[in-house]
CHARMM-style PDB file with segment names, atoms N, HN, CA, C and O in Angstrom:
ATOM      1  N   UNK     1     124.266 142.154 186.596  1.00  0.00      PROA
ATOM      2  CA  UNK     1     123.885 143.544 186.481  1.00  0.00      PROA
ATOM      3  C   UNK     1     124.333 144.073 185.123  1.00  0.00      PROA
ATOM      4  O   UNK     1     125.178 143.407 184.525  1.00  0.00      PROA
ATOM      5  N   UNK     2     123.900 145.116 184.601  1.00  0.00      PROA
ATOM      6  HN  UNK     2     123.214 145.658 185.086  1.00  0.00      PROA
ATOM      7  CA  UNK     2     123.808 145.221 183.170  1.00  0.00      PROA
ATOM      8  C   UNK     2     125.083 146.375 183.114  1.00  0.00      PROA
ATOM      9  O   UNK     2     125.268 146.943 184.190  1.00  0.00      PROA
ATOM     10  N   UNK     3     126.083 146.832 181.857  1.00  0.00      PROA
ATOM     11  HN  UNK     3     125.934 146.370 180.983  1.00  0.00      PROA
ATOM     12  CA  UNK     3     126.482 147.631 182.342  1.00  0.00      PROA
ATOM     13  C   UNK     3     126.079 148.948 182.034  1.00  0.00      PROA
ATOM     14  O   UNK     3     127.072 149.661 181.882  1.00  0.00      PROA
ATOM     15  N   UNK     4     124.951 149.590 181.873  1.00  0.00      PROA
ATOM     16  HN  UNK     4     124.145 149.011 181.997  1.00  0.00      PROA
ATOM     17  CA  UNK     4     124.002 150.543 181.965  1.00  0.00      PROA
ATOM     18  C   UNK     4     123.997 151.067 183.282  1.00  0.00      PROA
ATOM     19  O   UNK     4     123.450 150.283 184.058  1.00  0.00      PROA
ATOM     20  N   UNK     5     124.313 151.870 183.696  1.00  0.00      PROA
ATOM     21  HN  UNK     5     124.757 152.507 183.066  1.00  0.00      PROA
ATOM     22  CA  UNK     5     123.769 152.853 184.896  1.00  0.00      PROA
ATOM     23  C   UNK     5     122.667 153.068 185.311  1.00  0.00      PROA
ATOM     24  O   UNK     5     122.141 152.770 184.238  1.00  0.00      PROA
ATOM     25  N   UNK     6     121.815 153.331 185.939  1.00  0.00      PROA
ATOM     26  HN  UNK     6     122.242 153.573 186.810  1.00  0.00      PROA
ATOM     27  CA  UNK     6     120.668 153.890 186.290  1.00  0.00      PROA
ATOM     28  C   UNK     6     121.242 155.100 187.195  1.00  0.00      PROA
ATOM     29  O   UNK     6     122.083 155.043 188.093  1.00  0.00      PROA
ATOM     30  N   UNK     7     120.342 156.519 186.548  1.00  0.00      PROA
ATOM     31  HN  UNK     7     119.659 156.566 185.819  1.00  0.00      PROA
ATOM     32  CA  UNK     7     120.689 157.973 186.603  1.00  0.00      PROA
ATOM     33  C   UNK     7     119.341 158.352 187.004  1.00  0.00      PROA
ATOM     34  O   UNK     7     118.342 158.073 186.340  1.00  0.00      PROA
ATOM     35  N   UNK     8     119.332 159.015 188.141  1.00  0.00      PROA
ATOM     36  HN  UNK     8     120.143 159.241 188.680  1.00  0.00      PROA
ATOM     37  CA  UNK     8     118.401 159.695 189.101  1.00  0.00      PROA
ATOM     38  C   UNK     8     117.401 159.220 188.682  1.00  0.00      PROA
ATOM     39  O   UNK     8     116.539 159.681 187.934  1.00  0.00      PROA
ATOM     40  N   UNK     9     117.596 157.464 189.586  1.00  0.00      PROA
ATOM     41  HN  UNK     9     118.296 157.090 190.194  1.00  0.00      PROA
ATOM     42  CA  UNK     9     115.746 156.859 189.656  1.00  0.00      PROA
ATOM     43  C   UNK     9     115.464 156.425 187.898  1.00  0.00      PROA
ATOM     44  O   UNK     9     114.580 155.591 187.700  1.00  0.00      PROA
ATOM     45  N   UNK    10     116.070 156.886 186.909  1.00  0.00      PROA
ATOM     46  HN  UNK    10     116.787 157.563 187.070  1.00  0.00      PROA
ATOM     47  CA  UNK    10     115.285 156.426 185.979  1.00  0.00      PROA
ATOM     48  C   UNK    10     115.868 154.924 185.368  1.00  0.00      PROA
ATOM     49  O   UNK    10     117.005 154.474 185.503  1.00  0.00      PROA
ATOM     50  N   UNK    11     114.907 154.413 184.776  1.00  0.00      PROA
ATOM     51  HN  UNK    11     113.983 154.779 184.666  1.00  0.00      PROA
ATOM     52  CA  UNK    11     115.718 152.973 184.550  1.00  0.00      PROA
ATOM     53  C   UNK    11     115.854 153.194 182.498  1.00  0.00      PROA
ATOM     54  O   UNK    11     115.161 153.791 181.675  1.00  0.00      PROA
ATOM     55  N   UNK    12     117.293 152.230 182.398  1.00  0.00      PROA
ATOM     56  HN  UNK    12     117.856 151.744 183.066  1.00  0.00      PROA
ATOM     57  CA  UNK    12     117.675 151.996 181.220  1.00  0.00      PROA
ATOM     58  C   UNK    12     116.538 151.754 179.947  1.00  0.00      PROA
ATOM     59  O   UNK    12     115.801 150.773 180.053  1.00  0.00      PROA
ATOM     60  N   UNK    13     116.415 152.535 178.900  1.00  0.00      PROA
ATOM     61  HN  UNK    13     117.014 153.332 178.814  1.00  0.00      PROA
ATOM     62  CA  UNK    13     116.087 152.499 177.779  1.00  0.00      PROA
ATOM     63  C   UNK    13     115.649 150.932 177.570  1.00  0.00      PROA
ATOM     64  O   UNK    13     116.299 150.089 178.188  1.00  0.00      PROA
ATOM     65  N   UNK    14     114.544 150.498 176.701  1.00  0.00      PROA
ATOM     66  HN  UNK    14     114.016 151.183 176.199  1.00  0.00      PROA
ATOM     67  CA  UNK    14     115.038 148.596 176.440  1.00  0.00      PROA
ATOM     68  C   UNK    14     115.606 148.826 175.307  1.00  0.00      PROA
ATOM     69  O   UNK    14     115.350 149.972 174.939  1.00  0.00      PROA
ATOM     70  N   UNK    15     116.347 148.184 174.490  1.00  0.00      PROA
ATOM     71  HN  UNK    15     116.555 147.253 174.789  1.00  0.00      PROA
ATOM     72  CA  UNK    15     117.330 147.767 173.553  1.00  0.00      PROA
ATOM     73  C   UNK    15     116.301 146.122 173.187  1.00  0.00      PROA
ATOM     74  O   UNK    15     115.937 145.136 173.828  1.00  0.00      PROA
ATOM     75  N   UNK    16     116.178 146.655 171.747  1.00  0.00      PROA
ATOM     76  HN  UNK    16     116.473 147.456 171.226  1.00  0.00      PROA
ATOM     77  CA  UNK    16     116.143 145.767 170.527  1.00  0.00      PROA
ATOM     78  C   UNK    16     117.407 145.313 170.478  1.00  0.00      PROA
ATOM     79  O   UNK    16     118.347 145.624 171.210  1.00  0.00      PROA
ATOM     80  N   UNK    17     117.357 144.038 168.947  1.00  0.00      PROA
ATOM     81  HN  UNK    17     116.594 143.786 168.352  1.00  0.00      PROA
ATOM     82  CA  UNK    17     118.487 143.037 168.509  1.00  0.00      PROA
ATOM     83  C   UNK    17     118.455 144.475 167.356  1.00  0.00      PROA
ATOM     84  O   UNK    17     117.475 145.089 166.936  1.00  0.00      PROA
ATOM     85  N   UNK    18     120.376 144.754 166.987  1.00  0.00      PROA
ATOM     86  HN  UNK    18     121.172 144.255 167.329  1.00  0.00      PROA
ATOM     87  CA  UNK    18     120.436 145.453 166.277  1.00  0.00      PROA
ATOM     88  C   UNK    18     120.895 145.082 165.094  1.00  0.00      PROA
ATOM     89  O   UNK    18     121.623 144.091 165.140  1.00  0.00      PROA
ATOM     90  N   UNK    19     120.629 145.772 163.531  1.00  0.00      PROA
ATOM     91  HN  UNK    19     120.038 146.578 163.493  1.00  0.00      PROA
ATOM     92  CA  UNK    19     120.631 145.076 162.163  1.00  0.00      PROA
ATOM     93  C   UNK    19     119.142 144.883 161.936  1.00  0.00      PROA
ATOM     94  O   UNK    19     119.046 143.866 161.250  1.00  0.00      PROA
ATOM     95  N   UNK    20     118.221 145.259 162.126  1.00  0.00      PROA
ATOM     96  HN  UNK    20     118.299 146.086 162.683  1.00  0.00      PROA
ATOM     97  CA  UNK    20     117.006 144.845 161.875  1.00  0.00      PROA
ATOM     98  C   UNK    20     116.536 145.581 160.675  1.00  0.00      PROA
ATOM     99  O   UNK    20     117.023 146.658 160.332  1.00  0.00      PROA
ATOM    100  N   UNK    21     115.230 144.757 159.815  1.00  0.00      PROA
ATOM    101  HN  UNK    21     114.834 143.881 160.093  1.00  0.00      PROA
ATOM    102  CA  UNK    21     115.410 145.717 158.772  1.00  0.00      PROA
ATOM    103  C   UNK    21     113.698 145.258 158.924  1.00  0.00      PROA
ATOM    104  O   UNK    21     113.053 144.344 159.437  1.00  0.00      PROA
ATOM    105  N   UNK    22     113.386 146.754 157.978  1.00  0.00      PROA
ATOM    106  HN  UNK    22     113.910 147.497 157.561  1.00  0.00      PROA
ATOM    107  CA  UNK    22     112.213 147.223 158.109  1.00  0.00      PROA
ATOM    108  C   UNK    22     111.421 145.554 157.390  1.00  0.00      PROA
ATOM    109  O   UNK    22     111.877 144.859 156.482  1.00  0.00      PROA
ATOM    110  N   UNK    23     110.042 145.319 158.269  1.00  0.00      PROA
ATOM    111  HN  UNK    23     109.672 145.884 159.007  1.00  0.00      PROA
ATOM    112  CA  UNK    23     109.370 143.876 156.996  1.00  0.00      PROA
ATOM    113  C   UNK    23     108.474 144.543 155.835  1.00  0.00      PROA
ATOM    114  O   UNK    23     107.940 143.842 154.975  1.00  0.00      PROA
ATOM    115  N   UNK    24     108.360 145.780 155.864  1.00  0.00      PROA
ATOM    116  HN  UNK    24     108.794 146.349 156.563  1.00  0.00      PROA
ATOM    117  CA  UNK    24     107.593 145.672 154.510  1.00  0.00      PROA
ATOM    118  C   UNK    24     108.125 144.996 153.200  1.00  0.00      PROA
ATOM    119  O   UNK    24     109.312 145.052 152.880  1.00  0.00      PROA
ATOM    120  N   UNK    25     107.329 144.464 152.592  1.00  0.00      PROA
ATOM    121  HN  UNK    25     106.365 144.419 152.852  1.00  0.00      PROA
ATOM    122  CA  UNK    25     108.546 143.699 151.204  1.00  0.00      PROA
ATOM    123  C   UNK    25     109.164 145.163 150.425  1.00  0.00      PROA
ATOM    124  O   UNK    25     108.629 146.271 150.439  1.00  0.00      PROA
ATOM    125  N   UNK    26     109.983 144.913 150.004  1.00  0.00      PROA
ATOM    126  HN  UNK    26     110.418 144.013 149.993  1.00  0.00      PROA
ATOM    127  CA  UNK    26     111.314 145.672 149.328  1.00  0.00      PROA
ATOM    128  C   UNK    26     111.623 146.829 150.087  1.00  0.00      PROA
ATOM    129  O   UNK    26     112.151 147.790 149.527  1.00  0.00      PROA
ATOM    130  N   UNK    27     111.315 146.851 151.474  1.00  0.00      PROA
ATOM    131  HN  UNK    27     110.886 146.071 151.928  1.00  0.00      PROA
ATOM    132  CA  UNK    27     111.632 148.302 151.721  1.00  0.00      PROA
ATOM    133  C   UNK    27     113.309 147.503 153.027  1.00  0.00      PROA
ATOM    134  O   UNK    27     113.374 146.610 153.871  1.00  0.00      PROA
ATOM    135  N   UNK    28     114.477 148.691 152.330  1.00  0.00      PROA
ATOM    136  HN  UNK    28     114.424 149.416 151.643  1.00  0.00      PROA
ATOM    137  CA  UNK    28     115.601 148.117 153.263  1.00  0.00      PROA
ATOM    138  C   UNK    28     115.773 149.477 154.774  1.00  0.00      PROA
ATOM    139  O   UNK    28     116.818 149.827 155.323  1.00  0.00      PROA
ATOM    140  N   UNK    29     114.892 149.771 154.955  1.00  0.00      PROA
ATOM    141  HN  UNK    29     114.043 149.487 154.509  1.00  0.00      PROA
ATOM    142  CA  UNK    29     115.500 150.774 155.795  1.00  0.00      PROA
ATOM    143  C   UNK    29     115.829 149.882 157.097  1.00  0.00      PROA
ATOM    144  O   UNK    29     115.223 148.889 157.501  1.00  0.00      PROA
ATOM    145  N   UNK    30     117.068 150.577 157.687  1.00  0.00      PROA
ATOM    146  HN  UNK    30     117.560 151.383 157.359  1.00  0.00      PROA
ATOM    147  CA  UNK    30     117.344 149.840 158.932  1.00  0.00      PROA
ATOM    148  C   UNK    30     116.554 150.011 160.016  1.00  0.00      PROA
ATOM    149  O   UNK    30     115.900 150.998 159.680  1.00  0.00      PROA
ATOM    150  N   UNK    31     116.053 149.596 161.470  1.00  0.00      PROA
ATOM    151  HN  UNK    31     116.585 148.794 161.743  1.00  0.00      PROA
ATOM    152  CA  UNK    31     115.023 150.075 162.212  1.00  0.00      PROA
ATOM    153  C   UNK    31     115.789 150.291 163.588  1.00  0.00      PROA
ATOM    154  O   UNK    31     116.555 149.415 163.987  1.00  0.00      PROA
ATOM    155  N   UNK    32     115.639 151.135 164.112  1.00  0.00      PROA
ATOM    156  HN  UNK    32     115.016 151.847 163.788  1.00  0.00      PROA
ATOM    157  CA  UNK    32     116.632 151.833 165.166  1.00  0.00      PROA
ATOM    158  C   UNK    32     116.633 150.619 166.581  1.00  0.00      PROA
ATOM    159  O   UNK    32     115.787 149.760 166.832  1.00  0.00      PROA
ATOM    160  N   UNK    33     117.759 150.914 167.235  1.00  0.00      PROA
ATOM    161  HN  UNK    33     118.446 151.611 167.032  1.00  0.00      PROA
ATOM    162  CA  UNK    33     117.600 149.249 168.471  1.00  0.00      PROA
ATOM    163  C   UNK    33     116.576 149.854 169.115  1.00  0.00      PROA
ATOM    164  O   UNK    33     116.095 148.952 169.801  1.00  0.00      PROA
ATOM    165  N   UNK    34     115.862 150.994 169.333  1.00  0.00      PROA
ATOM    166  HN  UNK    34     116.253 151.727 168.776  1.00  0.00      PROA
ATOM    167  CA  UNK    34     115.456 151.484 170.073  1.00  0.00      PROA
ATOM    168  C   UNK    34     113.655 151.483 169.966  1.00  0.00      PROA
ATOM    169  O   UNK    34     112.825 151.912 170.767  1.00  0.00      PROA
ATOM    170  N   UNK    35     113.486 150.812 168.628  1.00  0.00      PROA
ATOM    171  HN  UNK    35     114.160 150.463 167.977  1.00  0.00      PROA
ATOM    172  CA  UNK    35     112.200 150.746 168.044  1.00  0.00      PROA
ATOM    173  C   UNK    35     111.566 149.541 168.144  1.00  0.00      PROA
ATOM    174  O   UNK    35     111.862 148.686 167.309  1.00  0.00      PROA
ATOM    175  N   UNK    36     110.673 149.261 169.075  1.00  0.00      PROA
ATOM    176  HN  UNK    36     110.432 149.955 169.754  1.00  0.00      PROA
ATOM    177  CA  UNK    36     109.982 147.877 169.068  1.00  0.00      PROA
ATOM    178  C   UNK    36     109.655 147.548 168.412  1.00  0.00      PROA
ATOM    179  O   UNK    36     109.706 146.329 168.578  1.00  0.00      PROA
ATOM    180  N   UNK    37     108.766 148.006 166.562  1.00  0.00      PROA
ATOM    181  HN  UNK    37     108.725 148.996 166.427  1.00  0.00      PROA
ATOM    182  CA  UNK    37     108.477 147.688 165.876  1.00  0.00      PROA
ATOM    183  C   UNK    37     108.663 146.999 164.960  1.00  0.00      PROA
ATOM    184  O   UNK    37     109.885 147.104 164.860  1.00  0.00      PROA
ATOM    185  N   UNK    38     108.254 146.124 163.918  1.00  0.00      PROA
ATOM    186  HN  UNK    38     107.261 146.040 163.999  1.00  0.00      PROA
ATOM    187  CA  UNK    38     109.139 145.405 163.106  1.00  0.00      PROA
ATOM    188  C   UNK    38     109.298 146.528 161.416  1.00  0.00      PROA
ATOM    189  O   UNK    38     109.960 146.345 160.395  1.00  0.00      PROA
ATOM    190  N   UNK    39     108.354 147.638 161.827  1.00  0.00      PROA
ATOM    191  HN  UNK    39     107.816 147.787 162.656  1.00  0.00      PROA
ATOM    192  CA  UNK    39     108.400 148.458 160.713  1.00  0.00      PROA
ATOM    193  C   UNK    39     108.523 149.221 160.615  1.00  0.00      PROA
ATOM    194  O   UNK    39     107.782 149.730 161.456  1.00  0.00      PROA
ATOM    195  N   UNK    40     109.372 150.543 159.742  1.00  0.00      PROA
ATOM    196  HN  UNK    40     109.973 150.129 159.059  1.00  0.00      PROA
ATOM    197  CA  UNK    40     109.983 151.620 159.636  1.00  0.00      PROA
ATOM    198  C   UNK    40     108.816 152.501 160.064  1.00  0.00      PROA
ATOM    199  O   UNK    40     107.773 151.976 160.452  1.00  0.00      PROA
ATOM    200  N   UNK    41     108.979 154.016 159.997  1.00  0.00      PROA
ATOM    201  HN  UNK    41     109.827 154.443 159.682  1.00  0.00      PROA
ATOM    202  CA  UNK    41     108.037 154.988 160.468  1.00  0.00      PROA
ATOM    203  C   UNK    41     107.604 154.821 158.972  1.00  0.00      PROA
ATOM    204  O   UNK    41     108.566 155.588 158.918  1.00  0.00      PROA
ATOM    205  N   UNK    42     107.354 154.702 158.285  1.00  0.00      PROA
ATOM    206  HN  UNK    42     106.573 154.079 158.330  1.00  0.00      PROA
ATOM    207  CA  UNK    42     106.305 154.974 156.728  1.00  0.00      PROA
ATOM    208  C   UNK    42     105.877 154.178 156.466  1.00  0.00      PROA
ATOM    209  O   UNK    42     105.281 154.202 155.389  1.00  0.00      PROA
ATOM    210  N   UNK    43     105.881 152.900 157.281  1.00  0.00      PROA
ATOM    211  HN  UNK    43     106.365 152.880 158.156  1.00  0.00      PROA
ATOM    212  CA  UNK    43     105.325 151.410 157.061  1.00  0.00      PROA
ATOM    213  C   UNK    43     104.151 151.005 158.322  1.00  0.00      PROA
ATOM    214  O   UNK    43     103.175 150.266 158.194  1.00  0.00      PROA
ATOM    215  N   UNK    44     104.634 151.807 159.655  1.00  0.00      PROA
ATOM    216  HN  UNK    44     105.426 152.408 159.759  1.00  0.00      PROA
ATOM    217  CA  UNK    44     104.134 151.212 160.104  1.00  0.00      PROA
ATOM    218  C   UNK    44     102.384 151.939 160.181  1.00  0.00      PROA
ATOM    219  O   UNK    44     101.944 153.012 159.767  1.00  0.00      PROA
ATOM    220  N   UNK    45     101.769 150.855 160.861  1.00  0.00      PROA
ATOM    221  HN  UNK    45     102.127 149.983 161.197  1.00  0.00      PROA
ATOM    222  CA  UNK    45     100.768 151.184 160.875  1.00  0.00      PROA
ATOM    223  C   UNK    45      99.851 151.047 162.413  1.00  0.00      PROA
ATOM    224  O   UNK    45      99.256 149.975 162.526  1.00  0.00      PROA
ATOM    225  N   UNK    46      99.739 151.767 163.263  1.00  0.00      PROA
ATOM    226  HN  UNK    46     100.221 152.638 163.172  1.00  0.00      PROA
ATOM    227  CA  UNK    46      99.489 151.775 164.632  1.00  0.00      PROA
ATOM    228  C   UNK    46      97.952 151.017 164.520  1.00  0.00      PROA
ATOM    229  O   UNK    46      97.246 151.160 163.522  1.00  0.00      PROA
ATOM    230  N   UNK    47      97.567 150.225 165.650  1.00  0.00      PROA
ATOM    231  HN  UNK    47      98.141 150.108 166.461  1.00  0.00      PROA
ATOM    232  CA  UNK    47      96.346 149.845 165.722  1.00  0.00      PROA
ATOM    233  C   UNK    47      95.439 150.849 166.227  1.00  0.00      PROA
ATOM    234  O   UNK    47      95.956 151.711 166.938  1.00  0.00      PROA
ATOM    235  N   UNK    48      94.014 150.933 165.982  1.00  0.00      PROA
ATOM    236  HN  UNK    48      93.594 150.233 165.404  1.00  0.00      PROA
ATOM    237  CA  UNK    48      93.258 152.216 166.556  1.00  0.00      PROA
ATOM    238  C   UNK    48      92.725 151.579 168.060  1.00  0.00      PROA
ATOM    239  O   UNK    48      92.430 150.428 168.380  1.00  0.00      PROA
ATOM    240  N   UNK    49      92.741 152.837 168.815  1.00  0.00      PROA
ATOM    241  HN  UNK    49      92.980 153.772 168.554  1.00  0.00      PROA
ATOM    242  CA  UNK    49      92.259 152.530 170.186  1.00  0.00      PROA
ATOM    243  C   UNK    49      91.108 152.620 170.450  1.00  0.00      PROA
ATOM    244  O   UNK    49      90.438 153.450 169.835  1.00  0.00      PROA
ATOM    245  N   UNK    50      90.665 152.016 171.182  1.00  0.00      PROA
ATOM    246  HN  UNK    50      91.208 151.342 171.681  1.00  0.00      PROA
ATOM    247  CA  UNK    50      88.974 152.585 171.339  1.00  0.00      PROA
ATOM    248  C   UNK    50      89.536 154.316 172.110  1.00  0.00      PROA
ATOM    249  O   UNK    50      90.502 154.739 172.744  1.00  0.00      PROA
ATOM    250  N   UNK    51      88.169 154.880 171.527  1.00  0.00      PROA
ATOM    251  HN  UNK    51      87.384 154.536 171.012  1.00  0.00      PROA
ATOM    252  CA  UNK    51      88.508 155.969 172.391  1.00  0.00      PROA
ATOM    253  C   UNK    51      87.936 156.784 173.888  1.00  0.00      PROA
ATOM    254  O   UNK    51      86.770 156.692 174.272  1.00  0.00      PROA
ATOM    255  N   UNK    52      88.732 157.371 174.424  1.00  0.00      PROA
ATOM    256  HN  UNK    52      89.679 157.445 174.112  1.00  0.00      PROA
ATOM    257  CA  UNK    52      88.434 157.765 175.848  1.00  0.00      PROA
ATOM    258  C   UNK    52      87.639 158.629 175.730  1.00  0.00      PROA
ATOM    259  O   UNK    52      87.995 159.661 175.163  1.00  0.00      PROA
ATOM    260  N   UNK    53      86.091 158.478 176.302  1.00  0.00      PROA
ATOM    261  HN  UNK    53      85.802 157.639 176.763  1.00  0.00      PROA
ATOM    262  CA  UNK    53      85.085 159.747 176.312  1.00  0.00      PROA
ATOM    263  C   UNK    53      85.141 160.132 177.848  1.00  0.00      PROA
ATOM    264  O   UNK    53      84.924 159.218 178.643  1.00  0.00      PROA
ATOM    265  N   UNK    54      85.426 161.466 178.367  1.00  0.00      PROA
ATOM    266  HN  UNK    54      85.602 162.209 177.721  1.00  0.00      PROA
ATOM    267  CA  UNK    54      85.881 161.795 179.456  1.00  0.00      PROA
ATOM    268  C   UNK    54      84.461 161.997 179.799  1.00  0.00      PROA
ATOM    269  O   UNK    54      83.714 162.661 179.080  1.00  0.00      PROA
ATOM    270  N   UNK    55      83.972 161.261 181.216  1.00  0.00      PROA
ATOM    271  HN  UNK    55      84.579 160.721 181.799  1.00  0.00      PROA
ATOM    272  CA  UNK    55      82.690 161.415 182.100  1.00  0.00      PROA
ATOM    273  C   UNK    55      82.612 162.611 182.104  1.00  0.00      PROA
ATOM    274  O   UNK    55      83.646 163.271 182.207  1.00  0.00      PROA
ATOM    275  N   UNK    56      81.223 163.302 181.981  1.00  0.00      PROA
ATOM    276  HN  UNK    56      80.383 162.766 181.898  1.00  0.00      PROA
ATOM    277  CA  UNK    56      80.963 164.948 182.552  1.00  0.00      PROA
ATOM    278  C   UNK    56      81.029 164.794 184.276  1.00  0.00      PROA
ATOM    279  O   UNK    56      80.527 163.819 184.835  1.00  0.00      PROA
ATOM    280  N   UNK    57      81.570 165.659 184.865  1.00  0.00      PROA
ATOM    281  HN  UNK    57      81.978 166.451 184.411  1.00  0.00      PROA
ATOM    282  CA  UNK    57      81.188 165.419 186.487  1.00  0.00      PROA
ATOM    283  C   UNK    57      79.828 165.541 186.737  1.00  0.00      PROA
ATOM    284  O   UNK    57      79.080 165.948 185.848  1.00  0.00      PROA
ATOM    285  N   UNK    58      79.383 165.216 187.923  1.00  0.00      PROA
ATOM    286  HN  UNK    58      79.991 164.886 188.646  1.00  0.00      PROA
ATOM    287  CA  UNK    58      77.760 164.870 187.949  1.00  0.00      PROA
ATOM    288  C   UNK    58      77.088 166.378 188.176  1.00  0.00      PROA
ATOM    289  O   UNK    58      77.776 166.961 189.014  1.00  0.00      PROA
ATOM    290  N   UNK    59      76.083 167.140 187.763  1.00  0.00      PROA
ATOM    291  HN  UNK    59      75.524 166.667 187.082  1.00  0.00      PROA
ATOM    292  CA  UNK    59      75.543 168.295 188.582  1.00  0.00      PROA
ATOM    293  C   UNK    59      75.014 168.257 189.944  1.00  0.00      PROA
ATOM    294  O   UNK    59      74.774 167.305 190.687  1.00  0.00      PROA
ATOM    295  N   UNK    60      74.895 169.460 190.086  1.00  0.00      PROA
ATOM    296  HN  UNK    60      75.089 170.233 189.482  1.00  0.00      PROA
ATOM    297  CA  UNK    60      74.622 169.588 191.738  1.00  0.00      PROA
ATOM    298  C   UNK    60      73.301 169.933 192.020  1.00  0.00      PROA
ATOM    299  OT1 UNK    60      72.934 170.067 193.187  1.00  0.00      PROA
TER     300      UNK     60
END
């Protein structure tokens, strides 16, 4: 068992390996344990989603 608590129903944060450093080349920023990414917020670059076109409901 981890020694993390679990507090009303919610479960523990995940935790990254900490010391990680941003991969863009020359950039040293450190990247938080808390960040799945391998790249700082000014590096990274999100993939695009397709996007959600919300159905009209049907007429009556």
């Amino acid at each position: 068992m981890s020694s993390i608590k679990q507090v009303a129903g919610r479960r523990p944060k995940k935790v990254y390996d900490g010391g990680r450093h941003c991969a863009y080349p020359g950039c040293t920023t450190l990247i938080s344990r808390y960040n799945k990414n391998e790249y700082c917020w000014r590096h990274f670059q999100p993939r695009p989603e397709p996007a959600r076109v919300p159905v009209p409901p049907p007429k009556a």
